[in-house]
MIDRENVEX-330490 format. One record per residue (C-alpha): x, y, z. Coordinates in nm, 3 decimals. Layout:
% MIDRENVEX-330490
SITE    east   north      up
SITE       X       Y       Z
...
//
This chain:
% MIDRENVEX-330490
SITE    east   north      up
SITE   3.734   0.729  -2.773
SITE   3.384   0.668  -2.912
SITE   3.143   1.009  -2.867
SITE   2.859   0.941  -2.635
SITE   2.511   0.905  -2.794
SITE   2.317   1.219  -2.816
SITE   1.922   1.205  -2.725
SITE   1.613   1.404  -2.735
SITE   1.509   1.737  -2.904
SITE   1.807   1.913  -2.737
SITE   2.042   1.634  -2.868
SITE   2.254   1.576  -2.501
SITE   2.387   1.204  -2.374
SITE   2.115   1.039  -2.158
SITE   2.130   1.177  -1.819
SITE   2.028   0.962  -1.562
SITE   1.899   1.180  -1.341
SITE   1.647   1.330  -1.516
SITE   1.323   1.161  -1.596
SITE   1.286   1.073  -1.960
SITE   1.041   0.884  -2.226
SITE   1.148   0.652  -2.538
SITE   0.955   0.710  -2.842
SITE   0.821   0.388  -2.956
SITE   0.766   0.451  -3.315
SITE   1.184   0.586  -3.383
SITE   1.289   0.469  -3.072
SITE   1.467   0.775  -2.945
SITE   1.481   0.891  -2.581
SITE   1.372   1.250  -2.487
SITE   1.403   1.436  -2.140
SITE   1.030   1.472  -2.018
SITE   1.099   1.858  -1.952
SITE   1.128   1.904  -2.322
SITE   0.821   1.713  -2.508
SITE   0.601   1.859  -2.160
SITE   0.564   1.477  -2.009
SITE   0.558   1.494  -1.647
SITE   0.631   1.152  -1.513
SITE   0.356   1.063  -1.327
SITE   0.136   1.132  -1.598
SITE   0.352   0.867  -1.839
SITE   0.243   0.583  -1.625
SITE  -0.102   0.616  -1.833
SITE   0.078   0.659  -2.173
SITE   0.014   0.345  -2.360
SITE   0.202   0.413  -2.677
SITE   0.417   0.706  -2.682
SITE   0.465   0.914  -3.032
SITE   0.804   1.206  -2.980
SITE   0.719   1.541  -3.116
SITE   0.913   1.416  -3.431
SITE   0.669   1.125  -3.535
SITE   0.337   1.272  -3.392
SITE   0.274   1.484  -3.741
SITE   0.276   1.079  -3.953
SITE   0.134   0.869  -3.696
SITE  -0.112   1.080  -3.488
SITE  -0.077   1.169  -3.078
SITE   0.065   0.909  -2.810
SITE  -0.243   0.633  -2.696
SITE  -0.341   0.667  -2.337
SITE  -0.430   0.365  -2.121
SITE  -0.825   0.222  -2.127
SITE  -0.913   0.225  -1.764
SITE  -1.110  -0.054  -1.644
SITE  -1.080  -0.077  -1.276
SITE  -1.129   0.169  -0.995
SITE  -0.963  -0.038  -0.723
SITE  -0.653  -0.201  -0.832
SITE  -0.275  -0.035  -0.894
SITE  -0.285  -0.138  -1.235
SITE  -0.610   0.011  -1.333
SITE  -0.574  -0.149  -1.690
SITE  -0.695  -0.490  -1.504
SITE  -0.998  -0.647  -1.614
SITE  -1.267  -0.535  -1.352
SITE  -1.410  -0.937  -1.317
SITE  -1.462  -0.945  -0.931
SITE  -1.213  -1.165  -0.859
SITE  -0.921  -0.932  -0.759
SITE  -0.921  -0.788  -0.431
SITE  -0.896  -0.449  -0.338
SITE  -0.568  -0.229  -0.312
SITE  -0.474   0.032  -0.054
SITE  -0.466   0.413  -0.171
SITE  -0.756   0.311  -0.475
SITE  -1.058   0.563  -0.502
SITE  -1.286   0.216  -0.381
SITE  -0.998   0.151  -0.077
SITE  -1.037   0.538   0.043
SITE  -1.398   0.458   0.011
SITE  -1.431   0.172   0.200
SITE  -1.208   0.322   0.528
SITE  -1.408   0.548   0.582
SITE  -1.691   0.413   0.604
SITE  -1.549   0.155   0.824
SITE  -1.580   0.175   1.218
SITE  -1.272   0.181   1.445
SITE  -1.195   0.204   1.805
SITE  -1.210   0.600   1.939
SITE  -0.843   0.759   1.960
SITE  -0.915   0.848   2.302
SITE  -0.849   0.568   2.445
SITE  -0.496   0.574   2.402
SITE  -0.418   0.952   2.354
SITE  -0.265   1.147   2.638
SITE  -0.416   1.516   2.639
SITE  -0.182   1.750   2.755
SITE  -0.090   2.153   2.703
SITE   0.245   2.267   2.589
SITE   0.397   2.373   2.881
SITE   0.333   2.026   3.030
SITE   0.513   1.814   2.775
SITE   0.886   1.868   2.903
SITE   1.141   1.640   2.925
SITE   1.185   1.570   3.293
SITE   0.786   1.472   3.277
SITE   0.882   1.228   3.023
SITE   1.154   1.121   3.195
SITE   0.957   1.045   3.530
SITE   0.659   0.874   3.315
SITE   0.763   0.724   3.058
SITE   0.643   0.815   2.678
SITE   0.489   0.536   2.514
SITE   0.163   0.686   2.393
SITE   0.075   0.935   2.180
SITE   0.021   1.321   2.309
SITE  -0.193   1.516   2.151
SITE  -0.160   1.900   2.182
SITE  -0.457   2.146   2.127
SITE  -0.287   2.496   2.174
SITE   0.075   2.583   2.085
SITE   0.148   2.792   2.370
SITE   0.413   2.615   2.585
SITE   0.557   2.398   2.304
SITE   0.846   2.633   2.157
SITE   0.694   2.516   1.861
SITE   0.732   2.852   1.597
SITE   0.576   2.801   1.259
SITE   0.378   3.006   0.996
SITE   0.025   3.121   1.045
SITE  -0.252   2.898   0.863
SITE  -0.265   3.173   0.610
SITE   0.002   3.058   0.473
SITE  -0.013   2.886   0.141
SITE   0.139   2.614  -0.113
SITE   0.242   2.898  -0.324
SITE   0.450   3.069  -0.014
SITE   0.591   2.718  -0.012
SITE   0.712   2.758  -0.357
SITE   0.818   3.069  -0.316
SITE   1.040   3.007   0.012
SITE   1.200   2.662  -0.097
SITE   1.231   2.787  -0.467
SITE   0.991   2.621  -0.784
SITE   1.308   2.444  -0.929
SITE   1.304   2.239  -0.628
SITE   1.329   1.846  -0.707
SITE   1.051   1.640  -0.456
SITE   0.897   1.368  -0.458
SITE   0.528   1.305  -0.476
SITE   0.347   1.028  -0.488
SITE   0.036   0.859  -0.693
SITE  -0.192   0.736  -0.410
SITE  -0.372   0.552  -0.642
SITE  -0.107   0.365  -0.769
SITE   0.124   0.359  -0.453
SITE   0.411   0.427  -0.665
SITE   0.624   0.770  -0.611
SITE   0.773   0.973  -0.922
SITE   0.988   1.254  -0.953
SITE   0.855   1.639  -0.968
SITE   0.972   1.999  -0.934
SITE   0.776   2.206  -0.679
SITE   0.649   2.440  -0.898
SITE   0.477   2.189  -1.093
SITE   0.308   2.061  -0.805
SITE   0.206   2.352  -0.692
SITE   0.082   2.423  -1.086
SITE  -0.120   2.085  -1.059
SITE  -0.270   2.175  -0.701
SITE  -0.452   2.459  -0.812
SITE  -0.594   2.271  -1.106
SITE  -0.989   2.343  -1.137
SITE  -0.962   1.950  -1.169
SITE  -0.745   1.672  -1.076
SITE  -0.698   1.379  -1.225
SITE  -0.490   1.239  -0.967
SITE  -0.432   1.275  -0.594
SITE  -0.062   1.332  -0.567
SITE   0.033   1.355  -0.183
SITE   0.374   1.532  -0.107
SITE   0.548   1.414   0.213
SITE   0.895   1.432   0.224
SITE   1.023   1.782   0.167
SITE   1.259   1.832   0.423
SITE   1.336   2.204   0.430
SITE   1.623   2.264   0.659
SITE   1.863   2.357   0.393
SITE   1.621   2.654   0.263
SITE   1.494   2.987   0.337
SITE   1.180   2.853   0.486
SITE   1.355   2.694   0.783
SITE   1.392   3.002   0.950
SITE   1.019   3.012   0.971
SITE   0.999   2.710   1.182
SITE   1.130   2.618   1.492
SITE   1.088   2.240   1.576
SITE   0.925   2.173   1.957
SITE   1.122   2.254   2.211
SITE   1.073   1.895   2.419
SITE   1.208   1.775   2.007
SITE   1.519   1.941   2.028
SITE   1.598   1.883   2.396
SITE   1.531   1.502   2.294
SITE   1.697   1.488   1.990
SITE   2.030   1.239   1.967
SITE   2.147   1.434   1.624
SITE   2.093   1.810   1.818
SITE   2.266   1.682   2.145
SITE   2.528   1.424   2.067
SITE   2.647   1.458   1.685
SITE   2.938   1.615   1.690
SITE   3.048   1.918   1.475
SITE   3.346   1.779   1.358
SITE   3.197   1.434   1.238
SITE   3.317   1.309   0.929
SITE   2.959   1.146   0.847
SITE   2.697   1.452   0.696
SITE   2.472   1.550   0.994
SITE   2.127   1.415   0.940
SITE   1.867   1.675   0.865
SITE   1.528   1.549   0.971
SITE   1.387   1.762   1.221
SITE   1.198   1.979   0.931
SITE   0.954   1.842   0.654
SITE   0.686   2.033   0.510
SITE   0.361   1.772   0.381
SITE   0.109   1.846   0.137
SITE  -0.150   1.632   0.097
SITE  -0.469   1.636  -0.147
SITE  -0.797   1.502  -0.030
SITE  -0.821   1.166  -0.050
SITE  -0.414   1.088   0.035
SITE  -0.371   0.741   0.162
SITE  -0.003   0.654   0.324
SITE  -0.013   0.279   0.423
SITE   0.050   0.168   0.779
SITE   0.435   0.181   0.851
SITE   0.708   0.231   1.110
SITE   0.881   0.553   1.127
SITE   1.286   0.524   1.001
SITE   1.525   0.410   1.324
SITE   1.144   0.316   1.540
SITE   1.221   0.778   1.542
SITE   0.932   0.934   1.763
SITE   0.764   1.194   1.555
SITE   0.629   1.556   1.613
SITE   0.349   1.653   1.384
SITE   0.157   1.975   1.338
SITE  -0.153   2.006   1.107
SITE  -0.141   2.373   1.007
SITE  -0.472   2.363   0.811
SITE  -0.664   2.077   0.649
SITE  -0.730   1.768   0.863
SITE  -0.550   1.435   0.891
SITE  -0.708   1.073   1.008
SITE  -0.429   0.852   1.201
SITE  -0.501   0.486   1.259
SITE  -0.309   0.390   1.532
SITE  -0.173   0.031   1.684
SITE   0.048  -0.038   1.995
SITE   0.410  -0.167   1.894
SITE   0.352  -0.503   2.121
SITE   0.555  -0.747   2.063
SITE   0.259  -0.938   1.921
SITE   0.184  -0.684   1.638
SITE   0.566  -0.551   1.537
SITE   0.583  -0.975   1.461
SITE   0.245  -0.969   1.246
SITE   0.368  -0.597   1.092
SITE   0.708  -0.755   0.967
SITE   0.531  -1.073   0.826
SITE   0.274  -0.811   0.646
SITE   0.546  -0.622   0.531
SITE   0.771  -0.897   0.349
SITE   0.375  -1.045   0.204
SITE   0.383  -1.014  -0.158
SITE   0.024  -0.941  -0.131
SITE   0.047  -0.646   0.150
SITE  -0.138  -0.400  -0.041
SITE  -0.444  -0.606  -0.072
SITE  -0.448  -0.674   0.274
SITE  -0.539  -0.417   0.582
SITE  -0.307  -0.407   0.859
SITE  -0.583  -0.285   1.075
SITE  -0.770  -0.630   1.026
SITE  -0.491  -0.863   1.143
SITE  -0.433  -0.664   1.487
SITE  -0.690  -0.670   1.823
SITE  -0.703  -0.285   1.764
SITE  -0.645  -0.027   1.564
SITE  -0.743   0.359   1.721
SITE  -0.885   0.638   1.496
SITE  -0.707   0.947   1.603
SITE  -0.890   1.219   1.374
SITE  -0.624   1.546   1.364
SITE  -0.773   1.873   1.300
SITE  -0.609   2.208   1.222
SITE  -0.384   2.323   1.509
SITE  -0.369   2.015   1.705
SITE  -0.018   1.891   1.745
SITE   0.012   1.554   1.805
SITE   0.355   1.358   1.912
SITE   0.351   0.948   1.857
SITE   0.626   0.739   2.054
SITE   0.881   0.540   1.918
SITE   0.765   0.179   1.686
SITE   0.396   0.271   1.708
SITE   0.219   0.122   1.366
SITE   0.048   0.381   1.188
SITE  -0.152   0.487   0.851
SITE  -0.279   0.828   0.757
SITE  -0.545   0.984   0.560
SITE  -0.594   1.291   0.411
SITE  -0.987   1.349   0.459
SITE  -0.947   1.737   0.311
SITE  -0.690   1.919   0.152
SITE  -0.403   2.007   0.411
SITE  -0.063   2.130   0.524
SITE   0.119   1.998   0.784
SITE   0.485   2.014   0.923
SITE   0.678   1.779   1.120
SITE   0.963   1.574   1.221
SITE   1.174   1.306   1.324
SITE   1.401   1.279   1.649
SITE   1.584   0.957   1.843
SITE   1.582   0.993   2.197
SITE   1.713   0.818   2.465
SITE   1.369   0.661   2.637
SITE   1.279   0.381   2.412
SITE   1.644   0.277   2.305
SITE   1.557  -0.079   2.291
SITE   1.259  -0.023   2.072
SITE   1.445   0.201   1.808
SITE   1.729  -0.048   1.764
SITE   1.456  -0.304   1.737
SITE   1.263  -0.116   1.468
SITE   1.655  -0.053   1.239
SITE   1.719  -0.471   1.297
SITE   1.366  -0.494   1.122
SITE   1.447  -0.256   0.843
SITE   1.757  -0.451   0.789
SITE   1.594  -0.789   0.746
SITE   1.346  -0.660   0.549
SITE   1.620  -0.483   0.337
SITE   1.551  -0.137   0.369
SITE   1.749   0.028   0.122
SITE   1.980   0.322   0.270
SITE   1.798   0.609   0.110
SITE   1.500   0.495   0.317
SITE   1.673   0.447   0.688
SITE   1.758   0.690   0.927
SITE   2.030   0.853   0.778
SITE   2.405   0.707   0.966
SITE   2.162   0.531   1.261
SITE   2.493   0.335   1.375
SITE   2.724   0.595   1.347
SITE   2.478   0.848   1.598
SITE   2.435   0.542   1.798
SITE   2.837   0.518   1.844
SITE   2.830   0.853   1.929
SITE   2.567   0.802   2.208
SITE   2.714   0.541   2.352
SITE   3.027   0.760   2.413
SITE   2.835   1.048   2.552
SITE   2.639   0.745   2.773
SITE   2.962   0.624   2.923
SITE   3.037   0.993   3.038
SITE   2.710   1.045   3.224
SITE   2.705   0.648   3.398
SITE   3.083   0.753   3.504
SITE   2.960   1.073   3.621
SITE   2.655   0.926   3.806
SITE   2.840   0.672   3.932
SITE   3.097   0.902   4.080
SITE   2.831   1.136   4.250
SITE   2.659   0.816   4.434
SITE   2.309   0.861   4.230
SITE   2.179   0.574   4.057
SITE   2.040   0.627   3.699
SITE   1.708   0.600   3.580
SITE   1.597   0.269   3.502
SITE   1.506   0.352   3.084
SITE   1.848   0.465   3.113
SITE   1.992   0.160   3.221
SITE   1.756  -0.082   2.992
SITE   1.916   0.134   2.709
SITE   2.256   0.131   2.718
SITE   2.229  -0.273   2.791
SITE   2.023  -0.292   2.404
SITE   2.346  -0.064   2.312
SITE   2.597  -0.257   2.438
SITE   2.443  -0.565   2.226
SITE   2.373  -0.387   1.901
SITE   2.703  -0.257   1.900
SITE   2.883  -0.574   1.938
SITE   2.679  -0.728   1.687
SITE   2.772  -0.441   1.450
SITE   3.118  -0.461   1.564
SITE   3.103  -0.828   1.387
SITE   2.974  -0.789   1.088
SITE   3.278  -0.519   0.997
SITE   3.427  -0.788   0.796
SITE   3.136  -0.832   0.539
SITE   2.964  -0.442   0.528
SITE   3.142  -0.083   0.579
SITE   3.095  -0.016   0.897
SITE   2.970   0.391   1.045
SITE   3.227   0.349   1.319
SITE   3.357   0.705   1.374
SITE   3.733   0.751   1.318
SITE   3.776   0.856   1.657
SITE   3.579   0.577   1.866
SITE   3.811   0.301   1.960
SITE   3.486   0.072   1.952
SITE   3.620  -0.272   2.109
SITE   3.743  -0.053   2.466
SITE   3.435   0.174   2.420
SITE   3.178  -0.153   2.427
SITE   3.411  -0.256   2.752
SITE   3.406   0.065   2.949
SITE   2.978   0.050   2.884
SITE   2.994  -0.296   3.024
SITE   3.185  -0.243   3.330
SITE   2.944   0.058   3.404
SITE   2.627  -0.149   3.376
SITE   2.809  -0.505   3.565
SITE   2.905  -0.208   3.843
SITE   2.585  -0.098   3.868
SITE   2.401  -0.477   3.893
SITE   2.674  -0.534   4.206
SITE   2.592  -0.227   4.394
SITE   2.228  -0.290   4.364
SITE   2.303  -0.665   4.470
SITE   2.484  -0.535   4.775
SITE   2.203  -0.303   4.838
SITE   1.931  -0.577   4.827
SITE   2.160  -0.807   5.039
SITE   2.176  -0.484   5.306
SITE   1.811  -0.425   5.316
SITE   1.888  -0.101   5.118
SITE   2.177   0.162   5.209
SITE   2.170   0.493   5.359
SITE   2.414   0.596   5.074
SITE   2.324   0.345   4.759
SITE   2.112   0.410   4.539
SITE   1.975   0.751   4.564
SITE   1.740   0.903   4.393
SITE   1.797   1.073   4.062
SITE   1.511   1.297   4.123
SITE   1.583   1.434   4.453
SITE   1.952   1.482   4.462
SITE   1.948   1.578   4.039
SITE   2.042   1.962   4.099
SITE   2.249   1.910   4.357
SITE   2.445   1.691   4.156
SITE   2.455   1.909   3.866
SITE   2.614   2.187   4.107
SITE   2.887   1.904   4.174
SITE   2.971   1.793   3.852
SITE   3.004   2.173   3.726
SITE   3.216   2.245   4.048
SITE   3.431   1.910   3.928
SITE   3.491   2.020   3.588
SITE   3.568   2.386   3.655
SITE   3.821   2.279   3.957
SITE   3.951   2.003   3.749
SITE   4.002   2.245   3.448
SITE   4.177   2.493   3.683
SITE   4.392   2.231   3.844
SITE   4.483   2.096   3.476
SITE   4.543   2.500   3.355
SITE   4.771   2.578   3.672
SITE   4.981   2.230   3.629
SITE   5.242   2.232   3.356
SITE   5.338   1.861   3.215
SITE   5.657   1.742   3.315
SITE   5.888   1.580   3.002
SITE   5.820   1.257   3.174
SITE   5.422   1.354   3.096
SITE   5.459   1.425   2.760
SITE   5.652   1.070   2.702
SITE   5.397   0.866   2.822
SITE   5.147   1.060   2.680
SITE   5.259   1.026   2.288
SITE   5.324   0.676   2.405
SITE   4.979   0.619   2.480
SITE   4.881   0.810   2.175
SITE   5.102   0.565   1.938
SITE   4.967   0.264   2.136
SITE   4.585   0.360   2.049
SITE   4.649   0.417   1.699
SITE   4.814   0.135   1.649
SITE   4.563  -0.078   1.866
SITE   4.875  -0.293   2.020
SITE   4.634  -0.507   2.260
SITE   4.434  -0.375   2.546
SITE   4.490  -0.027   2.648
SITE   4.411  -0.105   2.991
SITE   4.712  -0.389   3.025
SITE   4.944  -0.176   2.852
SITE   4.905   0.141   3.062
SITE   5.009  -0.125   3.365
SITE   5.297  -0.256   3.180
SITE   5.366   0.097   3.134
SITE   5.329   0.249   3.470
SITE   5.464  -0.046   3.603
SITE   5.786  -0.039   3.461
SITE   5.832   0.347   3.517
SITE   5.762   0.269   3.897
SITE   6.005   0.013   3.908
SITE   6.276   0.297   3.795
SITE   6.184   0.509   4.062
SITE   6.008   0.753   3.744
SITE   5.661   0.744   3.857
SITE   5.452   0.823   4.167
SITE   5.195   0.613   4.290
SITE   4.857   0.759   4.227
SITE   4.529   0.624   4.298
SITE   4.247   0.789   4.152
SITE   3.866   0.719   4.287
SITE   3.705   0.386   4.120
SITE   4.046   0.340   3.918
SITE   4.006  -0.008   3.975
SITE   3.690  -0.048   3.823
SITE   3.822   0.014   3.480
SITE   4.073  -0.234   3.524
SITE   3.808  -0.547   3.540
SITE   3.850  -0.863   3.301
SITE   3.646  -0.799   3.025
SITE   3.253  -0.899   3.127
SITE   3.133  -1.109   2.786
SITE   2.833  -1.173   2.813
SITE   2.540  -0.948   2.678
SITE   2.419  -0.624   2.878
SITE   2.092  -0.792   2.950
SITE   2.218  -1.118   3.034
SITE   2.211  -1.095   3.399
SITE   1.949  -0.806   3.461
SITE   1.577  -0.951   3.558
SITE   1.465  -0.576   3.418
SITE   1.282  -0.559   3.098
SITE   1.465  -0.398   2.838
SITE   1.271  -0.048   2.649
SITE   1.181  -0.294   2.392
SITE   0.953  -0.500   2.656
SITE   0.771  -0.221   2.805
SITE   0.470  -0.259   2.549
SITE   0.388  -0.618   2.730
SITE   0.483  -0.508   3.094
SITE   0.349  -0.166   3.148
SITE   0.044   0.064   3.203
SITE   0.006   0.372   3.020
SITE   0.147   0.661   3.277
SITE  -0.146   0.836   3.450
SITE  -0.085   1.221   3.427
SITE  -0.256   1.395   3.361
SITE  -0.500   1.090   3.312
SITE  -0.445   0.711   3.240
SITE  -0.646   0.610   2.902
SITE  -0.761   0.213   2.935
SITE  -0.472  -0.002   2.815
SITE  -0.425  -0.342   2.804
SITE  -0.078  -0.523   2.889
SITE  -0.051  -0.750   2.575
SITE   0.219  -0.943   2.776
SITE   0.398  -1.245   2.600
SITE   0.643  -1.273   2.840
SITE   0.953  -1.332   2.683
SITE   1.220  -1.057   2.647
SITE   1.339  -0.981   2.260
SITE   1.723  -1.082   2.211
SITE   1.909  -0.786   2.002
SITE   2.250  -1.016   1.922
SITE   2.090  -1.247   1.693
SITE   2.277  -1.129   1.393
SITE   2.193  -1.442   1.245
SITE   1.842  -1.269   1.157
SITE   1.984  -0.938   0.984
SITE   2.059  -0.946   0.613
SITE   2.387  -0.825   0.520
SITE   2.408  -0.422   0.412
SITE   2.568  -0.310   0.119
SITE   2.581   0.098   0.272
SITE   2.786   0.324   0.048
SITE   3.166   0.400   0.093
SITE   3.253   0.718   0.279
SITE   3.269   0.990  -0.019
SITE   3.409   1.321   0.013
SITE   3.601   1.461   0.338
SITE   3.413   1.756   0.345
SITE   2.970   1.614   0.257
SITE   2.712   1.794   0.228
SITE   2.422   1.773   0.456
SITE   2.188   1.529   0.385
SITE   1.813   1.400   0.450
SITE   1.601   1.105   0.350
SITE   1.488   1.308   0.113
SITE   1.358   0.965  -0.129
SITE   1.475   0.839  -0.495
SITE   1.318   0.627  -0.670
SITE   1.362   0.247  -0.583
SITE   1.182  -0.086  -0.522
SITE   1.090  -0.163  -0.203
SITE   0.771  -0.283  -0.044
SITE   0.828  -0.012   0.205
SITE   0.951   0.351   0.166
SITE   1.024   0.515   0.524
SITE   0.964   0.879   0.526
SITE   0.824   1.111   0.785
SITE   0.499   0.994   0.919
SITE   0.364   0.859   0.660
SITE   0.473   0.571   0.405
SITE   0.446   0.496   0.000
SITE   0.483   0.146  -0.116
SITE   0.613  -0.016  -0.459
//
């Protein structure tokens, strides 16, 4: 077996993961870290001369510079090539350029008012801004704090990513010589750091994420500790940002609503409704070749200028387009979180990042397998609901019908991709059960309208909510006392690892098989007739057609063309942008194929979106975006 080449001063095989630099006089490779090359700075290294060849034929040539607004600033400056976002001219030209006033669309609020059964009632589709962090749960460092306590807390050996603004391209760093380059007397460059997510570090236990965030969150309430898929971890970033900082307009990962916390420094969002009108023009932008020389802000009716200032807290609903500016030096925290209001809209936004081919390292880490889990926690609370009489919210309702779709559609493509199906989520009966809830629902609200409304169907969620909550706890406690003081008979046991067998081996429809089951016992004489409450329900012919296919409600995807902002604590001017037609989440026709990674090791380590390298038009991170 033939040695492996040996590179560089420190003579060691080429490692991959490391950035390093040929030599093109002798050709050799050497790790930056050795001959002092960081890799940003080798994108203006025109010839490169190792440490070895330097003494005969003089220091490495640098790049002539001839442009101040294009990527490549080695362009001939001639007039005839457009401007390019994140340039010194580009950063120039935004701000002097005039844009609608923020207010419009931003809903003032304090802390204590932004809780989840206000959302709930109203609705979140615009952005809340927060002035004053009492009321939030929100815990984080005081605005003393610096980029060195950074480095200090998440360690200087730490690997990020930052990224050239004025080249839109992203390149690997350690902390600590970011933090080395920030307080530089001058810099060359404006390198903008946004995607250190800290949860795995010693800093995390100086933050505490809003409380409405974590009450929200799908990963905090519904990912289970024993799942075989890493946890995501993106509840947690830490962004530093050098004046000038330009992030292009983008969608966050998954359509993920974002909380975001400017602890000093000040931030410029441009904002623009996810209509159905723009998320169409935003794809088309983002699959142009020539995206970077055009402003997303020009092609839209509006675009809102929502200026961020130190201690503000702002929170932007799910799909809402977005850029951000840096206008002074800043630090910021923030994060990511699904939620079950806008369902529709964050499956919408993950079929977009699949036809425009999102890599993985740039999507919500396991979206499909969280959304399997929520479904399964979903069917619990319609069965529960529907048991207690009270009819769920309509968001709700509109969600678990995009679910129901997504999920078969995923459920078909398992022959081509590897599918996040958890091991245990029978997915084929799970899909059914959903359906039966949501065709049970449409008939009881059918028979309602037919009797002029019903004394007992549907009642409100919001007035009979607690009392209902003192049921269901009363249920499970009785029913866990009932099932503690009851020992299984041998017959119990039987048809219980019979069951079992059946499900692993997926021998047909449960469903028919626990009646051929039962059946024959009560034909011995072995079985007593029980009737539980609704048990017939579950035993319906499989409903195929889609969730939404009989509903005349508009999906969470549709509420940007069919709804007014909600008006507490005031209603900004909105307009309805209606186009009328309801989006259509089973086309898998539209969605490139995935090529996701194969499950790894039993036991993973947790994982973020913390970004590699790749090429992509589009790089998804918290809040903000880099391009290729």
């Amino acid at each position: 077996m033939a040695a492996a080449p040996l590179y560089c001063v420190c003579r060691q095989p080429y490692d991959f993961n490391r950035f390093m630099i040929e030599c093109d006089i002798c050709k050799d490779w050497f790790h930056g870290s050795c001959v002092q090359v960081v890799e940003h700075h080798a994108a203006d290294i025109d010839v490169y001369h190792c440490p070895n060849c330097e003494p005969i034929h003089g220091p490495s040539m640098m790049k002539k510079r001839n442009n101040w607004h294009r990527h490549d600033y080695t362009e001939p400056n001639d007039g005839t090539l457009p401007v390019q976002a994140g340039t010194a001219v580009f950063v120039q030209q935004l701000q002097a350029r005039s844009f609608v006033s923020g207010d419009e669309i931003l809903l003032p609020m304090d802390g204590s008012q932004v809780t989840q059964c206000y959302l709930e009632r109203e609705g979140f589709h615009y952005p809340i801004v927060v002035h004053d962090l009492d009321g939030l749960g929100l815990k984080l460092p005081p605005p003393s704090f610096t980029v060195s306590d950074v480095e200090h807390y998440v360690g200087a050996n730490k690997v990020i990513d930052v990224i050239d603004v004025a080249r839109q391209a992203d390149s690997k760093l350690k902390l600590g010589e970011f933090v080395k380059y920030y307080y530089q007397p001058e810099r060359p460059k404006v390198l903008n750091l946004i995607s250190l997510e800290f949860s795995d570090t010693k800093m995390s236990n100086l933050v505490e994420v809003p409380e409405i965030a974590q009450k929200m969150s799908w990963v905090e309430n519904y990912w289970p500790d024993d799942s075989f898929f890493p946890k995501p971890f993106v509840q947690k970033y830490c962004l530093m940002g050098m004046k000038n900082s330009y992030t292009d307009f983008h969608i966050d990962f998954g359509g993920t609503s974002v909380w975001y916390h400017v602890l000093w420094g000040e931030k410029i969002f441009y904002l623009i409704k996810p209509t159905k009108a723009n998320l169409a023009l935003y794809e088309s932008w983002s699959s142009s070749p020539s995206q970077s020389e055009v402003f997303f802000g020009d092609k839209v009716d509006k675009c809102y200028k929502c200026v961020v200032k130190q201690g503000t807290t702002i929170f932007l609903p799910t799909g809402w387009i977005h850029a951000v500016l840096t206008s002074q030096d800043s630090m910021a925290f923030g994060g990511n979180f699904l939620q079950n209001l806008n369902i529709g809209m964050q499956l919408r936004c993950y079929e977009m990042e699949r036809r425009l081919k999102t890599p993985d390292l740039f999507k919500f880490p396991y979206f499909e397998a969280i959304c399997w889990y929520v479904a399964k926690n979903l069917l619990e609370t319609l069965k529960e609901l529907r048991e207690d009489k009270c009819q769920p919210r309509g968001y709700l309702v509109d969600g678990v019908k995009a679910l129901i779709s997504s999920l078969k559609t995923w459920l078909r493509r398992e022959v081509r991709e590897c599918p996040e199906v958890p091991d245990n989520i029978r997915p084929s009966s799970l899909i059914k059960a959903l359906t039966t809830e949501i065709r049970y629902l449409e008939d009881e609200s059918n028979k309602a309208e037919k009797s002029q409304g019903s004394a007992e169907w549907p009642l409100t969620h919001s007035s009979l909510e607690k009392g209902y909550q003192v049921q269901r706890a009363a249920r499970r406690l009785r029913d866990h006392h009932h099932h503690s003081q009851r020992l299984p008979s041998n017959l119990d046991v039987l048809e219980l690892h019979t069951l079992e067998v059946l499900k692993r081996l997926e021998v047909g429809p449960l469903e028919e098989v626990t009646d051929a089951i039962q059946g024959m016992l009560s034909m011995a004489g072995l079985l007593c007739q029980q009737a539980s409450a609704g048990g017939d329900i579950l035993q319906q012919h499989w409903w195929s057609s889609q969730g939404n296919s009989n509903s005349n409600s508009n999906s969470s995807s549709d509420t940007w063309d069919s709804s007014e902002p909600y008006s507490a604590p005031r209603s900004p001017e909105g307009e309805d942008g209606s186009l009328g037609e309801e989006y259509s989440y089973s086309e898998s026709s539209l969605s490139p194929p995935l090529h996701p990674s194969k499950r790894h090791t039993p036991n993973p380590t947790p994982i973020s979106n913390q970004a590699t390298k790749g090429k992509l038009l589009n790089f998804y991170y918290f809040g903000e975006i880099k391009k290729k």
